[in-house]
N, C-alpha and C positions, 0 to 999 in steps of 0.2 A: 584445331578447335573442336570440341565436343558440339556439336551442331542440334542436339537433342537439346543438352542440356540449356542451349543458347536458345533454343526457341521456348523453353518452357522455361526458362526466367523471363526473356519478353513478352508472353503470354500472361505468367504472373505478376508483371508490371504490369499489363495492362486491367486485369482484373483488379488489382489493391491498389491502383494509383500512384503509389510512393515508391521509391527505391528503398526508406528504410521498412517500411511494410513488408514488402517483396525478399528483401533480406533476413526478414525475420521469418516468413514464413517457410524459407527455402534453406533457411539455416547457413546462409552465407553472408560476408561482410559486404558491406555497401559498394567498393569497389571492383570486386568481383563481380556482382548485377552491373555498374559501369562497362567491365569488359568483355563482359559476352556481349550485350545491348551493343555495343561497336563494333565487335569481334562479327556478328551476326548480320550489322548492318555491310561491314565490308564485304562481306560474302554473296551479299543480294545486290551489293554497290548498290545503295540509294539507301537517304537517311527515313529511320522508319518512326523515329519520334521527334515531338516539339519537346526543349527543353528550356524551363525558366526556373526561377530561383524558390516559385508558387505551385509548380502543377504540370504535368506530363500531357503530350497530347499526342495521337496518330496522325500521320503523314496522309497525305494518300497513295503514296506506297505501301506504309503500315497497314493501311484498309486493308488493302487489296495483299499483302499479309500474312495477315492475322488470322484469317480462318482457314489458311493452307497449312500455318503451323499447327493450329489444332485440332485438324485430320490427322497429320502426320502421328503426331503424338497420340493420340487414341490410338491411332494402327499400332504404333510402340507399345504404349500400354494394354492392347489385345493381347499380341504377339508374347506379352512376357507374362502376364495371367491367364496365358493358356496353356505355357510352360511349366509354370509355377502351381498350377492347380491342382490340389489334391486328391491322391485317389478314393481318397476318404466318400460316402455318400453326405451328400447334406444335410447340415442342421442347423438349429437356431429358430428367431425370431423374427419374420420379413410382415413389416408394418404397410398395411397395402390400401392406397385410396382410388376410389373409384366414385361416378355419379350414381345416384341411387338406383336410378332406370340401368343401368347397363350390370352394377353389381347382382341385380335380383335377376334379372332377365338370361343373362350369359355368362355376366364372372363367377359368380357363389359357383355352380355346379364344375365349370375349372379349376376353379382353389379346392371343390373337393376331390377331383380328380389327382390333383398335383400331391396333395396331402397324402393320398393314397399308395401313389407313385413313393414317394420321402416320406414315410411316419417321421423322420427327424425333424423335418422342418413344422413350426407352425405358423398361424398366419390369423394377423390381428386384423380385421379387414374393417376400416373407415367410409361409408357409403354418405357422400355428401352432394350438394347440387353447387356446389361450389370448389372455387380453384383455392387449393392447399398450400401454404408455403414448406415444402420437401424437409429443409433443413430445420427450421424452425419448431416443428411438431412430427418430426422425426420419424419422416417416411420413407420408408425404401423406394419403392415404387408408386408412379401414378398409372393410371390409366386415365389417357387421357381425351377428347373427342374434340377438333381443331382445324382450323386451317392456318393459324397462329400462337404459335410455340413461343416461349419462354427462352429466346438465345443462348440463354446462361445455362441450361438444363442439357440432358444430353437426352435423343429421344429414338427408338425403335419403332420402324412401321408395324403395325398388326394387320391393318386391315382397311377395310373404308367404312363410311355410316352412310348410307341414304338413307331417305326420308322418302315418305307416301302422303299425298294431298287425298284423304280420306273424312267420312263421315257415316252416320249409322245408316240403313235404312229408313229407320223412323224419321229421323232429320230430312233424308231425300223426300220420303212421303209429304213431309210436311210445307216444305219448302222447295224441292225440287235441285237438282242440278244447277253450278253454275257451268256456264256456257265460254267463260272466258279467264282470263288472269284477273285482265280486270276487274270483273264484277266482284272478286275477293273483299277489295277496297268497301263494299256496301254490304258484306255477309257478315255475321256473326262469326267472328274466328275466334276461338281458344286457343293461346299463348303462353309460353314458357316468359317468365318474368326476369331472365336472363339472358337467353338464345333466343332471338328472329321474335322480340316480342312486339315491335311496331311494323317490322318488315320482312318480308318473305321475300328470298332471292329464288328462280327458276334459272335456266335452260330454254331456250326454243327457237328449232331450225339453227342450231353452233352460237345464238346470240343471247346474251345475260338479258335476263328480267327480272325490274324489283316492285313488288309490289306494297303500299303502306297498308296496314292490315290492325283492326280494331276488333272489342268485342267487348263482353259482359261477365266474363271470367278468365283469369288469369292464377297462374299456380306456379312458384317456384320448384315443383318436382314434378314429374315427364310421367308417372303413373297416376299422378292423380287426371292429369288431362286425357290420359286415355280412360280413364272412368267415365269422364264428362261425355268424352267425344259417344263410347257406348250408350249414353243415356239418351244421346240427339238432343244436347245441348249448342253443338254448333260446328263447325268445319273445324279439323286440325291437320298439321304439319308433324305428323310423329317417324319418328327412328323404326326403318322395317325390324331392327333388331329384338321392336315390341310389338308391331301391325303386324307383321307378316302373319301368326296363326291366328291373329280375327280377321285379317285378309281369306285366310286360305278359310276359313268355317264361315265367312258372309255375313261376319259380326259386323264387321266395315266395309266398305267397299272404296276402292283409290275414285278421283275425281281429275278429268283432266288429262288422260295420257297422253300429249303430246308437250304436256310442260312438266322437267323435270328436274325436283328441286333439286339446289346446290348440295354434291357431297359433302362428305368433309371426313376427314383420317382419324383411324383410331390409331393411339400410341402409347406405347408402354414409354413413361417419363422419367427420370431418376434425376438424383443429385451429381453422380462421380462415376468415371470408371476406377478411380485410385481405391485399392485393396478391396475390389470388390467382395464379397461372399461366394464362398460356392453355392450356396443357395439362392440368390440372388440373381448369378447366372444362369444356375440351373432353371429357373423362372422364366426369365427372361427367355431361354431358345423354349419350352414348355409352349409359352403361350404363341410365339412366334408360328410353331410348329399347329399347332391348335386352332389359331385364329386364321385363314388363309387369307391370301387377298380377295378372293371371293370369297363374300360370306355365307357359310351353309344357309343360313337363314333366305338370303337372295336367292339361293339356287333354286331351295322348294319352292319357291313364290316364282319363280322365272318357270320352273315345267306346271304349271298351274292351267289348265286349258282354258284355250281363247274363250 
């Protein structure tokens, strides 16, 4: 038994549902998807689908499965377009989204680095405050900021995002420090209209904190709330990816060090590893290589003196 080929027909039964779907997308006849789907099961001994006359379903063998086969396979698919990669330099067209705050702040000046690096390649870049459907509007890449991903997607670490519980001077002057988590709940917060807009998760002493949080402006985009927060219109919860140099020049100043907000991962997000681009890859290790898991941005904010 071709044990590849068996796990990426059960894989493609399980994403299209049908045998005859699965058959058509894999370009084989319906009894062939029948005996690998068998051929596969006997090899793992235990049955990995419900079968009815209506509709396919996973076992909980199949659960537990289903995401070992498509490791395996990705590693396959690595393995032979790394092989198969051209020694050609990159070109083409890589359709790239991001949210607005991270495209301005950190990506543009990467894409024009990358650019520089490949005049082949160019780069159509979508800066939105909202999640993208990949295939749909026909994007190569996301960049993405999460703690929950898209199953169906396949996704590269870049990085992490923290956030700084920050406010102006003028705001301190006026109203003064708060003193606890709690007291957030009665402060004037400025809020992202997507992300942590009724509640602010912390950190403190290894144990989760949520706090419910209101105010009197809210903004679907992450720069405009740091215009507000500069003006001392109210407390905010911003990405150091944006704080960190009004952190470091004492435009803002953090509130709070002993409660610290929840991170959350930055990732490069795509649709396929199947025929990827050389340019696409080339990207992809680009930014990997670029972005560390410490974020430069946290570093200069970390030797900041006491």
């Amino acid at each position: 038994m071709d044990r590849l080929t068996a796990m990426r027909v059960f894989v493609t039964l399980v994403d299209c549902g049908t045998q005859s779907a699965t058959a058509d997308k894999l370009d084989l006849s319906r009894p062939v998807v029948s005996r690998y789907l068998a051929e596969l099961e006997e090899w793992v001994g235990a049955r990995l689908m419900h079968r009815t006359t209506r509709k396919l379903s996973l076992t909980n063998a199949g659960n537990e499965t289903l995401p070992r086969c498509r490791q395996m396979l990705e590693l396959a698919d690595d393995m032979l377009a790394a092989v198969a990669m051209p020694e050609d330099a990159p070109q083409g067209l890589l359709r790239i989204t991001a949210s607005n705050s991270f495209g301005q702040a950190q990506l543009m000046q990467a894409m024009t680095e990358y650019v520089q690096r490949y005049p082949g390649v160019s780069i159509d870049m979508l800066l939105l405050d909202r999640a993208v459907n990949l295939i749909e509007e026909r994007i190569d890449l996301a960049i993405r900021i999460s703690n929950d991903l898209d199953p169906n997607l396949i996704a590269r670490r870049l990085s992490v995002c923290r956030s700084a519980l920050c406010a102006s001077p003028a705001y301190l002057q006026a109203h003064g420090a708060p003193r606890s988590v709690a007291e957030l709940a009665h402060r004037n917060c400025l809020t992202h209209a997507y992300y942590g807009k009724s509640l602010w998760h912390f950190e403190m002493a290894s144990e989760p904190v949520t706090v419910a949080v209101s105010g009197n402006l809210s903004a679907n985009d992450t720069l405009s709330i740091v215009q507000a927060t500069l003006a001392g219109a109210g407390i905010a919860l911003l990405p150091t990816y944006l704080a960190a140099p009004l952190l470091e020049t004492g435009q803002l100043q953090t509130l709070l060090p002993t409660a610290t907000p929840r991170e959350m991962n930055i990732y490069a997000v795509y649709a396929s590893r199947k025929h990827m681009s050389t340019a696409l890859r080339s990207l992809l290790d680009f930014l990997a290589a670029r972005f560390s898991p410490e974020p430069d941005w946290d570093k200069r904010q970390a030797k900041r003196p006491a």
